[in-house]
N, C-alpha and C positions, 0 to 999 in steps of 0.2 A: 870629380871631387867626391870623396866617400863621406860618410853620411855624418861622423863625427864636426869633419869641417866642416859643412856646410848648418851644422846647428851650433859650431863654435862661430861663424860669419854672422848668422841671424842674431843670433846674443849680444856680439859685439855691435849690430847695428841698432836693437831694440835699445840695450843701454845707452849708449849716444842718444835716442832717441828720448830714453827718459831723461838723460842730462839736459836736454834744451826743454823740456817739461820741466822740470826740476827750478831754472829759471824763471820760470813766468806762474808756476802756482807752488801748493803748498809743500814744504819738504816733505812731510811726515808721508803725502800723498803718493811720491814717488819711492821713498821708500818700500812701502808698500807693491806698488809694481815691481820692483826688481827683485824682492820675495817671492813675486809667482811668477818671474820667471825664471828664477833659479831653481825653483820647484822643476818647473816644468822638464827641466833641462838633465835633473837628478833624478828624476822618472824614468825617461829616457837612457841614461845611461847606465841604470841596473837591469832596464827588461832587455838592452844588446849583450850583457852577460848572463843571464838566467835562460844557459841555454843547457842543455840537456847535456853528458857528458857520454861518450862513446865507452862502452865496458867490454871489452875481450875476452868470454867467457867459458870455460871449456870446462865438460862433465865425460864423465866416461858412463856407457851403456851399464844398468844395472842399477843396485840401491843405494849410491853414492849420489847419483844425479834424481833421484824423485821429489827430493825437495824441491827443485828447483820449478817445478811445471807452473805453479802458478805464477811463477816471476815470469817464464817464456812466454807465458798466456798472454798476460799481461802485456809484454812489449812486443806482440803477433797483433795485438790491438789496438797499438800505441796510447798506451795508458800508462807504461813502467815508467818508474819516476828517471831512470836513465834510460839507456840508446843501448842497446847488447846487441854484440856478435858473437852468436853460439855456434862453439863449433865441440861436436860431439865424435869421443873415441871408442874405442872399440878396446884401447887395453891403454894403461897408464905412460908406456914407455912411448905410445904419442905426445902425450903432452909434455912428457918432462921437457926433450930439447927445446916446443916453442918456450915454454915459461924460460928457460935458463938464456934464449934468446932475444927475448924483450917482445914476444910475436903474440903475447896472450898478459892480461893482466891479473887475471883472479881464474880460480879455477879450483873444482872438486878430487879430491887427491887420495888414496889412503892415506890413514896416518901418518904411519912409518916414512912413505913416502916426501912427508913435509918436513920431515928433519933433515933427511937424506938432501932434499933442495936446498934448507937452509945451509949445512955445512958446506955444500959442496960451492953454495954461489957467494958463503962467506957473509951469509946474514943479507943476499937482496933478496930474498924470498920467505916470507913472516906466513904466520897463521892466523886468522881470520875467526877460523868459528870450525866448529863441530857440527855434523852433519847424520852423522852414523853412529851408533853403538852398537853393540855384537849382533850381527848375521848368520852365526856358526847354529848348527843343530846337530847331533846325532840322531838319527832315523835307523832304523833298525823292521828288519822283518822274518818272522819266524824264531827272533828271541825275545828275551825278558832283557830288558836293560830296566832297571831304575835310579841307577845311581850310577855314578864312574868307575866304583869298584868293582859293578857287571862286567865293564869294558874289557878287565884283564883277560889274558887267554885269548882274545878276539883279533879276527885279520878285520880292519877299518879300511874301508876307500877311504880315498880326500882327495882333494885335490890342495895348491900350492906349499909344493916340496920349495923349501929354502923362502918361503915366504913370511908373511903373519899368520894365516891360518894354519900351519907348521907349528909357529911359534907358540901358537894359543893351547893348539892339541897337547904338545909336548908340556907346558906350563900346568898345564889342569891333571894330564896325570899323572905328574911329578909331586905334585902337592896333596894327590889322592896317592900317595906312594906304590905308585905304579910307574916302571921304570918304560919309557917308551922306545928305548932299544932292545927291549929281553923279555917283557910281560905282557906285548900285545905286538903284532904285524899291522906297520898304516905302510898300505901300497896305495901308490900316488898313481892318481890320472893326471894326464894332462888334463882337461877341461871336465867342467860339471857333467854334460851330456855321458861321458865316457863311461862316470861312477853311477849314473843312472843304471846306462845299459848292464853294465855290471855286476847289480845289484836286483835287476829282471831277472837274471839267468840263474842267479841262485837262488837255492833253497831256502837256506838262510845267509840271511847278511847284513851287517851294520856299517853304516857311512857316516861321514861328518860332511856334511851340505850348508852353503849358504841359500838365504831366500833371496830371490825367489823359486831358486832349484829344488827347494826343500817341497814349496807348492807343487812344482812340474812333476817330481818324483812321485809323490803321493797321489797325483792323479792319475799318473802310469802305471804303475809298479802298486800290486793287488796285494794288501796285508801289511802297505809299509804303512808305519807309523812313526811321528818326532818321539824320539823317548828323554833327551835331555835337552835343555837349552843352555849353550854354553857361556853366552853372559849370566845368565844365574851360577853354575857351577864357578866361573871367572869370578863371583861376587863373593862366594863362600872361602876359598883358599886367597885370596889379592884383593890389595884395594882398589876401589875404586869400579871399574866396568873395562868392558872392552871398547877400545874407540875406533872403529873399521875406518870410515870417511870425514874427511875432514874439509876445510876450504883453505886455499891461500892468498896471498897478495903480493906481488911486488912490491918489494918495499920501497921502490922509487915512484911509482904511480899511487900508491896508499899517502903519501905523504903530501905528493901534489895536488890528489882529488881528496881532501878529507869532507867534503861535503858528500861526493858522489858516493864514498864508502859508505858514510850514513847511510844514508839510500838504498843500498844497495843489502844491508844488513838488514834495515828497517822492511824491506819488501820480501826478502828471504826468509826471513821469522815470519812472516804474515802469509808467506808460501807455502811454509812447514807445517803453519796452527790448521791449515785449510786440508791441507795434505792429508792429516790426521782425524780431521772431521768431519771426511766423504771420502774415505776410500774407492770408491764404484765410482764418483765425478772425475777423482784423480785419476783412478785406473784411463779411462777415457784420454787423460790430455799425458799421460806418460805413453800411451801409443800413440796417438797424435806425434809427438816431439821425437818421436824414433828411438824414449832411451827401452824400451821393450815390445814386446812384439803382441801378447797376450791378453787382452782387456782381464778376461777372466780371471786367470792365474793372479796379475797384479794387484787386483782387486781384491782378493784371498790375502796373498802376500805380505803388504804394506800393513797390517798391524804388526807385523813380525819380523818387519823391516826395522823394528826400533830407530825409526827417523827423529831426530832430536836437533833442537838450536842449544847452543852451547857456547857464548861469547865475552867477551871483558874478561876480567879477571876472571871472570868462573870459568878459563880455559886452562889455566894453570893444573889445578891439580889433575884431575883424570886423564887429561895428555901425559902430564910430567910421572904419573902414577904408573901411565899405563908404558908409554916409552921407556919405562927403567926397566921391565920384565923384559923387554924385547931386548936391552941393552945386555942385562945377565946372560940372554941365551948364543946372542950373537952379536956384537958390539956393530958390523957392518951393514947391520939392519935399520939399523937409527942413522948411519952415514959415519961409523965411528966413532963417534960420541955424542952425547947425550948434550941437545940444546943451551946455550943460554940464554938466560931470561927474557932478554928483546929478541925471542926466537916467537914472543907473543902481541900480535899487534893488539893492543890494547887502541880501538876506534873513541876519541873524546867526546 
């Protein structure tokens, strides 16, 4: 007999029991008894539901996932107000199948990438919160860059060809009217490391890096220095910011657990304030949790991380802002088109 029956039996025998009480003394008396022990009984039945709800959480290596460290802390100690299983990628196109799957419930995305979910799974996959703002720098060694319009004439590494940070380059010097097929050469590396090495062997050279590569470069590579930050330049030509990392939710689990999203918002903002408030503590538990390798470098990094909470309706604009540039350059970048408005879980 599981434990509901067996304190549905005791109640039905205590009551009986106050009914032949109820007979022989005063009503108001037994009354009374059967208030506490319906008490007793409606105690009991909220602390068998107040129970912790299991969260499926997945981040990808780098500055999308460093918010998160104090929430892993957290539930490595068992103090998070939910139950997480983190599971960490190495590049985005891991997670998409689990989430389009139902194998993952929330999860650190880029942007672009959460629109892409949404269209493609037809609205079961919302957006959550913001995470990230621009990460992009130009770095430069053995020139003058001080503005975008240095850049003309210039061969740039970068890396992601056909991606956002494409998109970004391409946006920023079109707006500085600098044509980015005719007035500058961007040759694409496959991965950060590559535009490092790259950027060692020359003389002179200018790259567009995110951080924490922008850190690693600058500690290898002797005379490089950041010469733009391209959420500022992002700020001057577009509105809004760039929005690199995002979170999202299934929208069939967001709807069921509206308590645990709480939760889970509420410990993520309290993740991100800490984040930003001890860089050197965080550096520590972002190696601890495998999303970097570096204590140092992270350490350096994470102001320049622009790690941000960004939820409720204050995710409208700067997403919707920022998803329309990437829309005008390449409509297949957003998933074909441009979200609609329950594309935003707005948590009650």
């Amino acid at each position: 007999m599981n434990i509901k029956s067996l304190l549905a039996l005791f109640l039905t025998i205590l009551i009986t029991a106050i009914g032949f009480t109820a007979c022989a003394s005063d009503g108001e008396e037994a009354i009374s008894d059967f208030s506490q022990i319906s008490s007793i009984f409606t105690s009991d039945e909220e602390s068998m539901t107040d129970e912790k709800v299991t969260v499926r959480l997945a981040g990808m290596k780098g500055p999308t996932s460093i918010g998160l460290v104090g929430l892993l802390e957290n539930d490595a100690n068992g103090t998070a107000e939910n139950e997480y299983e983190f599971t960490l990628a190495g590049a985005a196109d891991e997670i998409t199948p689990l989430l389009i799957q139902g194998k993952l419930d929330i999860a650190a995305v880029p942007a672009n990438l959460a629109s892409v979910l949404y269209n493609k799974t037809e609205g079961k996959i919302k957006l959550l919160a913001v995470n990230n703002l621009g990460v992009l720098y130009i770095v430069a060694k053995g020139e003058s860059i001080d503005s975008v319009a240095d850049l003309k004439g210039k061969t740039i590494y970068a890396t992601g060809k056909g991606t956002t940070p494409e998109y970004t380059l391409r946006n920023i010097l079109s707006k500085n009217n600098i044509d980015p097929d005719n007035d500058v050469t961007i040759e694409f590396k496959a991965e950060a490391t590559e535009v490092v090495a790259a950027i060692s062997k020359a003389e002179n050279a200018v790259a567009m890096l995110p951080q924490p590569y922008v850190t690693v470069a600058c500690n290898k590579v002797e005379g490089l220095e950041v010469a733009l930050d391209l959420n500022e330049e992002w700020g001057k030509v577009s509105d809004g910011s760039i929005v690199t990392g995002v979170i999202v939710v299934r929208d069939e689990f967001a709807k069921a657990n509206p308590e645990a999203i709480k939760k889970f918002l509420d410990e993520y903002k309290k993740s991100i304030d800490a984040v930003n408030a001890d860089a050197a503590a965080s550096a520590k538990l972002v190696v601890k949790h495998g999303i970097f390798d570096n204590e140092g470098v992270i350490a350096k990094a994470i102001p320049a991380c622009n790690i941000k909470y960004i939820a409720g309706n204050d995710l409208k604009k700067p997403v919707g802002d920022y998803l329309a540039v990437l829309f005008a350059q390449n409509p297949q970048s957003v998933g074909g088109k441009l979200p609609a408005d329950d594309f935003y879980f707005i948590a009650e």
